[in-house]
C-alpha positions as YAML, in Angstrom:
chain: A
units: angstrom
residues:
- id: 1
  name: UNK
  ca: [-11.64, -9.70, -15.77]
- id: 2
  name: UNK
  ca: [-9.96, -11.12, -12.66]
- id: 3
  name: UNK
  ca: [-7.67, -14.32, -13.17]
- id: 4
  name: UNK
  ca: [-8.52, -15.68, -9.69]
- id: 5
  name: UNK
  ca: [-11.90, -16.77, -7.89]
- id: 6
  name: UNK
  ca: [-13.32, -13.87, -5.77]
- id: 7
  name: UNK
  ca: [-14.08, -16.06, -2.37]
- id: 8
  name: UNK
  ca: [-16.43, -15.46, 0.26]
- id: 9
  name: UNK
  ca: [-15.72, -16.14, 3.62]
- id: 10
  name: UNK
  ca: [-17.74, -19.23, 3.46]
- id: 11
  name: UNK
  ca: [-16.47, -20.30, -0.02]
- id: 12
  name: UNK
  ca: [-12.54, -20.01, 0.75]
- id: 13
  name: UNK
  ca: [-10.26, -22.82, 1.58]
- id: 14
  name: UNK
  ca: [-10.79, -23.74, 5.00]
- id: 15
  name: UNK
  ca: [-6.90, -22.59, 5.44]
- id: 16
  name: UNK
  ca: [-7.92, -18.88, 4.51]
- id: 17
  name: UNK
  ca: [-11.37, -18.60, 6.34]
- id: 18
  name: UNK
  ca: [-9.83, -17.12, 10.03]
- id: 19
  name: UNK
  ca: [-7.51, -14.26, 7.61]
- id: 20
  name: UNK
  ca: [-10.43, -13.84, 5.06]
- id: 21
  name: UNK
  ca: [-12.81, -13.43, 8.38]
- id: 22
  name: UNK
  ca: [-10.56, -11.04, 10.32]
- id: 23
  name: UNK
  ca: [-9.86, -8.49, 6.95]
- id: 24
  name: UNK
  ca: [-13.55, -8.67, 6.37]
- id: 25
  name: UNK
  ca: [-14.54, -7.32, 9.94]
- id: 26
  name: UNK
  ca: [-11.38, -4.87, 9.60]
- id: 27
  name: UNK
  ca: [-12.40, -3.23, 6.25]
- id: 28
  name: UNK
  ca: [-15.93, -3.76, 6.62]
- id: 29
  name: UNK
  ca: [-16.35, -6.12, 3.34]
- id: 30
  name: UNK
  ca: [-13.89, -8.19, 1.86]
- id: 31
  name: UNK
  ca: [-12.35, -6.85, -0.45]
- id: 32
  name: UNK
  ca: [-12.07, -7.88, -4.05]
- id: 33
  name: UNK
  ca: [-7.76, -8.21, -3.53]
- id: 34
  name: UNK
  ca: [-8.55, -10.06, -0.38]
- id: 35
  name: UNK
  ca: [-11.03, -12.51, -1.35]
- id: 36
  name: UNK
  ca: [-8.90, -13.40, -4.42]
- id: 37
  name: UNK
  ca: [-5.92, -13.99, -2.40]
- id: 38
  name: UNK
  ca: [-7.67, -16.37, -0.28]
- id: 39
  name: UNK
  ca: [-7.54, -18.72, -2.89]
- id: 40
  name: UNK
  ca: [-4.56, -19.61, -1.83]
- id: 41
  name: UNK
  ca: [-3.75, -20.09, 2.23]
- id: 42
  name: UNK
  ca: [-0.03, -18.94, 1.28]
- id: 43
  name: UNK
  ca: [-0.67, -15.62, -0.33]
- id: 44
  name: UNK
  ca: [-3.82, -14.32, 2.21]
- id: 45
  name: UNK
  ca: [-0.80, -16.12, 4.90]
- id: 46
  name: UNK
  ca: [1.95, -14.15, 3.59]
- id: 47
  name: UNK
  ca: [-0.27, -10.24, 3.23]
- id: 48
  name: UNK
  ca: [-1.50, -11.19, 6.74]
- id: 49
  name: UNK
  ca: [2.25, -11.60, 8.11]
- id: 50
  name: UNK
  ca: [3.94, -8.52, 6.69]
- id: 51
  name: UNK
  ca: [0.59, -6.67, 7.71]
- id: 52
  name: UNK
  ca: [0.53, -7.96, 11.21]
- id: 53
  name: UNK
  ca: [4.32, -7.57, 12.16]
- id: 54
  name: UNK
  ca: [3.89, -4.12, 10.35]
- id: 55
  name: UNK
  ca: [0.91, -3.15, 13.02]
- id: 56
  name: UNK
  ca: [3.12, -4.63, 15.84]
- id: 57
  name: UNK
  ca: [6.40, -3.63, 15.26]
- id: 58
  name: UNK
  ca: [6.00, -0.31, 12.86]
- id: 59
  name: UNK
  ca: [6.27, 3.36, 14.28]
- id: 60
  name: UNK
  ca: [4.78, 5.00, 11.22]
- id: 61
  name: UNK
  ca: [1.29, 7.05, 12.00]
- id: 62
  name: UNK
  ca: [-1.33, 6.40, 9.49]
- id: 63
  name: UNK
  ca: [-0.78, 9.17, 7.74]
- id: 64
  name: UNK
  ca: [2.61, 8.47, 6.50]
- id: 65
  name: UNK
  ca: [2.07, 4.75, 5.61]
- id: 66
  name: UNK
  ca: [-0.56, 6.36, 3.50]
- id: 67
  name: UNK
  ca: [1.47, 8.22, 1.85]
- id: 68
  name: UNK
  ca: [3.94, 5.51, 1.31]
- id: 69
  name: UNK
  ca: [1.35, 3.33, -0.04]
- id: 70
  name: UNK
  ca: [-0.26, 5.79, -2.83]
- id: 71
  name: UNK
  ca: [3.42, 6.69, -3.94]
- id: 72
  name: UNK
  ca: [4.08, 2.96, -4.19]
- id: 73
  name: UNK
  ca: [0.75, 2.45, -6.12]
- id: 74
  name: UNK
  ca: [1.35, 5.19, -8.32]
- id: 75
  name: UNK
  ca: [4.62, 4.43, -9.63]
- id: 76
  name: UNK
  ca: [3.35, 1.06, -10.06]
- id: 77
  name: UNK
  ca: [0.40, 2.04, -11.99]
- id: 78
  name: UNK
  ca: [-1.60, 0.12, -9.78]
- id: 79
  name: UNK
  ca: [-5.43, 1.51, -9.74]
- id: 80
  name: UNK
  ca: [-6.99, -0.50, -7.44]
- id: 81
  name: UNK
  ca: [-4.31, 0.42, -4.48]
- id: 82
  name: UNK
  ca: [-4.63, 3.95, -5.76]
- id: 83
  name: UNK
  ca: [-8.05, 3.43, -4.76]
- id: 84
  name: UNK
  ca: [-7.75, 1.66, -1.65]
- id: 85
  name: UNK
  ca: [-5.57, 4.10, -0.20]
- id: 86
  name: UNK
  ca: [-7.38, 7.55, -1.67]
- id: 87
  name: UNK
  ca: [-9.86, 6.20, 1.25]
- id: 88
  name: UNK
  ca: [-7.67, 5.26, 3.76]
- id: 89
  name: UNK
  ca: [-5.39, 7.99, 3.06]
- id: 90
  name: UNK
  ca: [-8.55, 10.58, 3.81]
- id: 91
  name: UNK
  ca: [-9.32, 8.82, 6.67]
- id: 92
  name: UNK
  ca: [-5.71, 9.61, 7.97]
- id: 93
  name: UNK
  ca: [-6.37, 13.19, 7.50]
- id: 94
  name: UNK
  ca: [-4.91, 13.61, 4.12]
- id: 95
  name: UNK
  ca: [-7.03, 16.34, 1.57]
- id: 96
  name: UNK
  ca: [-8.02, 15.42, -1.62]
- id: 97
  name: UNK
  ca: [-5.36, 17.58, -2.48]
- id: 98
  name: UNK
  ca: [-2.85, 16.36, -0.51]
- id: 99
  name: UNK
  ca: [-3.40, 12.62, -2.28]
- id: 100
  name: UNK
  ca: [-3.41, 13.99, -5.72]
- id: 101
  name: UNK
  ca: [0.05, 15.69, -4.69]
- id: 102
  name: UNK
  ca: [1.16, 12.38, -3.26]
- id: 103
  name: UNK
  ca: [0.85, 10.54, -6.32]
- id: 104
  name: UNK
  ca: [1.98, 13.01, -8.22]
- id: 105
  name: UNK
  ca: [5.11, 12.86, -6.27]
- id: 106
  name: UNK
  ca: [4.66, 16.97, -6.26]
- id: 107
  name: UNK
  ca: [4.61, 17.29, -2.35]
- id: 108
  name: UNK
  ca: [5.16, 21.10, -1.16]
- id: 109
  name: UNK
  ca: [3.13, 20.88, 1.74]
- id: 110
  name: UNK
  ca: [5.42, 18.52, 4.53]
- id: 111
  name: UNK
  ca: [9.17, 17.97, 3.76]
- id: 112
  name: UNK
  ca: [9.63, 15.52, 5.50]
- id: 113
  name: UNK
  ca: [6.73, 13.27, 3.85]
- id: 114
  name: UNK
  ca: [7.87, 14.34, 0.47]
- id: 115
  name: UNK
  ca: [11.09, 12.75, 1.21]
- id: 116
  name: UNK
  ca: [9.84, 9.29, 2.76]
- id: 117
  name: UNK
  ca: [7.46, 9.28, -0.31]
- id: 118
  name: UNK
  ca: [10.43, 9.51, -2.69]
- id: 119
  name: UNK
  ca: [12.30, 7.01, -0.92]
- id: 120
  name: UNK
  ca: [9.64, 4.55, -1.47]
- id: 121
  name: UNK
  ca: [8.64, 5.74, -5.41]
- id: 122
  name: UNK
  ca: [12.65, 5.17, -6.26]
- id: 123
  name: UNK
  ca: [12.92, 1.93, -4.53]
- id: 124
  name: UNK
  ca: [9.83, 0.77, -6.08]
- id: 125
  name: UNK
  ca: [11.29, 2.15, -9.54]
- id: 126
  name: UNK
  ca: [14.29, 0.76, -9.41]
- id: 127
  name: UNK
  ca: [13.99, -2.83, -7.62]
- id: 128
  name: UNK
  ca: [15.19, -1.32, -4.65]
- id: 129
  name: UNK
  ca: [17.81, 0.83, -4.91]
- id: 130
  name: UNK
  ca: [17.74, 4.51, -3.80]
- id: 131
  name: UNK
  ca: [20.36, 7.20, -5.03]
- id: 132
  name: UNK
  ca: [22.59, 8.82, -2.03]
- id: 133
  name: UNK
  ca: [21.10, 11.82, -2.87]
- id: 134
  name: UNK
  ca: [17.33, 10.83, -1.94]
- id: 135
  name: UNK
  ca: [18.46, 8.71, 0.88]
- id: 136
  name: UNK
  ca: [20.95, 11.79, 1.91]
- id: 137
  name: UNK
  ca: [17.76, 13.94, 1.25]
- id: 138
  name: UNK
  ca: [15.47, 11.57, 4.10]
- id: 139
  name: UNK
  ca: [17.70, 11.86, 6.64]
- id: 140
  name: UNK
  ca: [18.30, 15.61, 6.44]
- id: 141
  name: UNK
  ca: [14.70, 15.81, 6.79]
- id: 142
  name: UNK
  ca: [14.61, 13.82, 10.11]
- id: 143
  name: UNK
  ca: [13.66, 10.18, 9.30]
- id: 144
  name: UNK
  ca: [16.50, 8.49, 10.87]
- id: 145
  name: UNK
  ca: [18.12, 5.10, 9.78]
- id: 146
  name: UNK
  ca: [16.01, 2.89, 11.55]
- id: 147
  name: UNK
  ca: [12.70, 4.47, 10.46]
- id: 148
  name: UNK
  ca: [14.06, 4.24, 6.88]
- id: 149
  name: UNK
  ca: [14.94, 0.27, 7.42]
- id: 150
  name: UNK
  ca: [11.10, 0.73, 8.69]
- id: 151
  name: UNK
  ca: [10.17, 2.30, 5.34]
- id: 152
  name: UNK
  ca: [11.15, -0.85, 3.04]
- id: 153
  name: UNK
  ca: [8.24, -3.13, 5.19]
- id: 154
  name: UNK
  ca: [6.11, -0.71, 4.13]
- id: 155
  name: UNK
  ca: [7.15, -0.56, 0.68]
- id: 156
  name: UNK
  ca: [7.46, -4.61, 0.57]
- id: 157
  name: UNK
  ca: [3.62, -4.75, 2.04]
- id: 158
  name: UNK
  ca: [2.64, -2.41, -1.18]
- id: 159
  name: UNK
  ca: [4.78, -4.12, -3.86]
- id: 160
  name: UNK
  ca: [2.84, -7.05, -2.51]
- id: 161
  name: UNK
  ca: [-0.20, -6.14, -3.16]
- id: 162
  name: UNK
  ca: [0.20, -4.06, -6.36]
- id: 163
  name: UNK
  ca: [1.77, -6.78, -8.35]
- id: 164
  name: UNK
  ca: [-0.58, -8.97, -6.60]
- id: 165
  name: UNK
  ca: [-3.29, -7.01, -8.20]
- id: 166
  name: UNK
  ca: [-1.70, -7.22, -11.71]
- id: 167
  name: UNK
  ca: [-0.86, -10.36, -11.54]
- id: 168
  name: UNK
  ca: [-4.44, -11.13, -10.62]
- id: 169
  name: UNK
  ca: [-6.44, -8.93, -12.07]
- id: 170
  name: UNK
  ca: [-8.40, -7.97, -9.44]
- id: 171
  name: UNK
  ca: [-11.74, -6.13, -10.46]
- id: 172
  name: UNK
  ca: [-12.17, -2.41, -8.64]
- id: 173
  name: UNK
  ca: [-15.15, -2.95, -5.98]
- id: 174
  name: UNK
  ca: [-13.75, 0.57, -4.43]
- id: 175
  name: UNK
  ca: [-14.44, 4.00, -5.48]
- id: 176
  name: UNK
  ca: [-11.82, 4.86, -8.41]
- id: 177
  name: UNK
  ca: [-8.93, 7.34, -7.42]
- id: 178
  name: UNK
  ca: [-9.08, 10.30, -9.44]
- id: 179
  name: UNK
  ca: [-6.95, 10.56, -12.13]
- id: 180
  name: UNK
  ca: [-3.66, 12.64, -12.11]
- id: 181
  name: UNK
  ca: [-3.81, 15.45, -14.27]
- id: 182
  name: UNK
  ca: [0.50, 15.69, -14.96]
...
């Protein structure tokens, strides 16, 4: 059961109702990790910053901050991001398969997203550090040192909102991801 009130846009603070209003027309609905965050103007404040500067400033396509996103919320065990980005991720052209590989950090299909992906599952692993040898691994696969400054945004965004989503408890109002079989 979630910790924190599930808001409408109508019932959150009056600091949260333009962020809660704007994710809600984005995504549709808002979302179960949205509306609890705008219980407080300073967490739906802080998502919406590292998400906006992200869509400003960020070079990624959609497919690759997909894929950083479900390797993130896989080796954080987070099932509702798992979730989340199983749909996004398919609408930025990944397969079904391709997701399950993802997660499963078991890429063989695009070397150079397997090694952004690993990037991000280490860091997230290991409160940030990455061994010379996955780093060493990125670059020899293209990403250069200014996409892989890029990368830690991305990771920072999804660290954000998995723990957010422990911490919280935030019920699944998404289609589960399906579970990894290794």
């Amino acid at each position: 059961m979630a910790r924190i009130p599930v808001h409408t846009v109508a019932s959150a603070p009056e600091e949260s109702k333009e962020i809660a209003g704007k994710l809600e027309k984005r995504m549709g609905k808002l979302l179960n990790i949205h509306a609890e965050m705008a219980h407080s103007p300073v967490v739906i404040s802080a998502y919406h910053g590292i998400s906006q500067a992200i869509a400003a400033h960020g070079t990624f396509d959609a497919r690759t901050k997909e894929a950083i996103a479900l390797a993130v919320g896989n080796q954080n065990g987070c099932e509702y991001c798992q979730a989340a980005h199983t749909v996004s991720g398919r609408k930025a052209g990944l397969t079904d398969e391709q997701i399950l590989a993802i997660r499963a950090g078991e890429i063989d299909f695009d070397t150079k997203l397997e090694t952004i992906t690993e990037v991000a599952r280490q860091a997230a692993a290991s409160t940030g550090d990455v061994s010379d040898a996955v780093w060493q691994a990125a670059v020899d696969a293209g990403w250069t040192e200014a996409e892989l400054a890029e990368a830690f945004a991305h990771i920072a965004a999804n660290l954000f909102t998995n723990y957010f989503n422990h911490y919280a408890r935030t019920d699944l109002d998404l289609p589960s991801a399906e579970p990894l079989t290794t």
